[in-house]
C-alpha positions in Angstrom: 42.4 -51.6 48.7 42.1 -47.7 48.9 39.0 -46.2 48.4 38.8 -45.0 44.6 36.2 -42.8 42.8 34.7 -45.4 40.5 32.3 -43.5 38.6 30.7 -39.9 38.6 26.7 -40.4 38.7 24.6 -38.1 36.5 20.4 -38.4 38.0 18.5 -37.7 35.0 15.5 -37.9 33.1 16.7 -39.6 29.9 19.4 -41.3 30.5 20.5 -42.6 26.9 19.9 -39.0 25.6 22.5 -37.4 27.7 25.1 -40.4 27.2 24.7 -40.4 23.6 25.4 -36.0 24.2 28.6 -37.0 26.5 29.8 -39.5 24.3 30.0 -37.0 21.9 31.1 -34.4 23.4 34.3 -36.8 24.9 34.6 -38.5 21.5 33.7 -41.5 23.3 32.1 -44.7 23.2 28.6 -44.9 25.7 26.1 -48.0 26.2 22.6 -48.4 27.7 22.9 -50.9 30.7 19.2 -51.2 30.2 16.6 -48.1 30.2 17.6 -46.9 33.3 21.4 -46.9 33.2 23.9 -45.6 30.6 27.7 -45.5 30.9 30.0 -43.5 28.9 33.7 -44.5 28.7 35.6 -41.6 30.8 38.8 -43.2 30.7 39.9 -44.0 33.7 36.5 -43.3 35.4 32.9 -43.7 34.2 30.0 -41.7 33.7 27.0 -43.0 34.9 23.5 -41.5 33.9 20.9 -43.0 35.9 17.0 -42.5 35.4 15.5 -40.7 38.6 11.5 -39.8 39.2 12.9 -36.2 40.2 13.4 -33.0 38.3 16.4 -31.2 38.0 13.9 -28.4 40.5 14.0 -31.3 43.2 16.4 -30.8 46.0 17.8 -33.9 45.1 21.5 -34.0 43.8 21.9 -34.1 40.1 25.6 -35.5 40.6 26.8 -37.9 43.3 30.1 -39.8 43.8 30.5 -43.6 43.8 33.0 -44.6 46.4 34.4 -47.9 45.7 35.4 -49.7 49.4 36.1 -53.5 50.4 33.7 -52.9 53.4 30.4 -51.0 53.5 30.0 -51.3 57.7 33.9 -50.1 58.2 33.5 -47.0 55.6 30.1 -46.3 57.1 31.1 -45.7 60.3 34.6 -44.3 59.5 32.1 -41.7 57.0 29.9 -41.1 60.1 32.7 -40.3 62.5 33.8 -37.7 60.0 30.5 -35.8 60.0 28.4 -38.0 57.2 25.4 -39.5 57.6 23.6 -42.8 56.4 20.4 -41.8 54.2 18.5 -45.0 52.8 18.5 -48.4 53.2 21.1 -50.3 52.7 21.3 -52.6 49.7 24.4 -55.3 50.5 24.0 -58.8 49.3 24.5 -61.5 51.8 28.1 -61.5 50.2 28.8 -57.7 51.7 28.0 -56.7 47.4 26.2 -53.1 46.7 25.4 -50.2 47.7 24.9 -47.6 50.5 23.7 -44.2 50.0 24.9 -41.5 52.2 25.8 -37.6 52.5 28.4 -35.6 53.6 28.1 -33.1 56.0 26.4 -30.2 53.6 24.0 -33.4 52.8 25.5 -33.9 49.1 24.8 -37.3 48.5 27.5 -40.7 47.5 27.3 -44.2 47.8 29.6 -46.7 49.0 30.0 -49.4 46.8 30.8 -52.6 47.7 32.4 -54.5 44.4 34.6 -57.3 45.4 34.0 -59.8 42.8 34.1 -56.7 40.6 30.5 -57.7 39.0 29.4 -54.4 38.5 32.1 -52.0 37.0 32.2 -55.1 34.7 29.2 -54.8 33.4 29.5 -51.6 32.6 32.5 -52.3 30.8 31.2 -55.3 29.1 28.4 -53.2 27.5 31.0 -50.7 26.4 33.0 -52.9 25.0 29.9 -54.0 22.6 29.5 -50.6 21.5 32.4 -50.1 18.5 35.0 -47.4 19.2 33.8 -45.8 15.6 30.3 -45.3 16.6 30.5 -43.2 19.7 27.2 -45.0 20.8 24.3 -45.2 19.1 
């Protein structure tokens, strides 16, 4: 598998409200994920809106990249040859699943995410899929 951009990651402070806003603005359908996770339907990617404790003042990046890869150990040290650096713990399962958060060389954060049995992007599709195409959301 090549790595792919699964889904451009909004941090925010109210996640449903900005879905709901770029659900409109796309003509789209969005869904909360629960209270702290929205997706809108960007055909063929996803935006994510995530809740985050920091405001937009923070340092923090507002917008990260979701790198899906097969192999979070392989793309973090191919990523760390290149210049990038590993930020946080890791959060794999015991199946290789998950996540790693890292930055590039300017220190604008992504994650590697490990989706093999594909759990997560389906999820987020599932709950779109719930959400009728003539609603836009809620």
């Amino acid at each position: 598998m090549r790595p792919r951009i699964q889904e451009i990651v909004i941090d925010c402070t109210a996640p449903a409200d900005l879905a709901r806003f770029w659900g409109a603005l796309l003509e789209s359908r969005w869904a909360a994920r629960d209270d702290d996770w929205t997706n809108v339907d960007a055909d063929p990617l996803l935006l994510a809106f995530q809740r985050v404790p920091e405001s937009k003042s923070s340092p923090k990046n507002r917008l990260h990249r979701d790198i899906a890869v097969p192999d979070a150990p392989e793309a973090i040290a191919r990523a760390v040859a290149l210049g990038a650096r590993e930020l946080r713990q890791r959060h794999l399962s015991e199946t290789g699943d998950g996540y790693v958060v890292m930055a590039d060389p300017e220190d604008n954060e992504f994650c590697f995410v490990v989706d093999n049995d594909g759990s997560w992007e389906a999820a987020a599709r599932t709950a779109l899929a719930a959400e009728p195409a003539s609603s836009h959301g809620r």
